[in-house]
Steps between C-alpha positions, in 0.01 A plus 500: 500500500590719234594858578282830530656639205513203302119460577440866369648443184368169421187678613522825340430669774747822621712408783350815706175330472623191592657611795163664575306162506749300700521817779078438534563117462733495798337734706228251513688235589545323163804478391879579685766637343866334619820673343711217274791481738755439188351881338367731778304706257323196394149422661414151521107469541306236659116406580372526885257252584238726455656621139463085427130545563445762335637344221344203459169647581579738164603184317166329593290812385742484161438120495109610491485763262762399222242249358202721507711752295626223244130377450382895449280541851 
């Protein structure tokens, strides 16, 4: 998985804000952060089971809507 900061930037979002949403993402039990033991100021970030979940159930509602959009509903 790619990096916090290299998400932000790809992302445009600020890395403060960033940091912001993954705090609230792993407070609710989405998503642990592991330090990369080659660069301790590196955090590597992974899906819980419940983070997978989540996820797919957003990907299902995307799945959904995407074609509604396209056809102008």
């Amino acid at each position: 998985m790619k990096l916090p900061a290299q998400k932000a930037r790809r992302s445009g979002i600020r890395g403060a804000t960033l940091t912001h949403h993954l705090d609230a993402m792993e407070e609710r039990g989405l998503l642990r952060r592991q330090r990369d033991p080659a660069n301790r100021r590196v955090h590597r970030l992974t899906l819980t089971p419940r983070g997978e979940e989540a996820f797919s159930s957003m990907l299902t509602t995307v799945a959904d809507v995407v074609p509604m959009r396209n056809a102008g509903v």
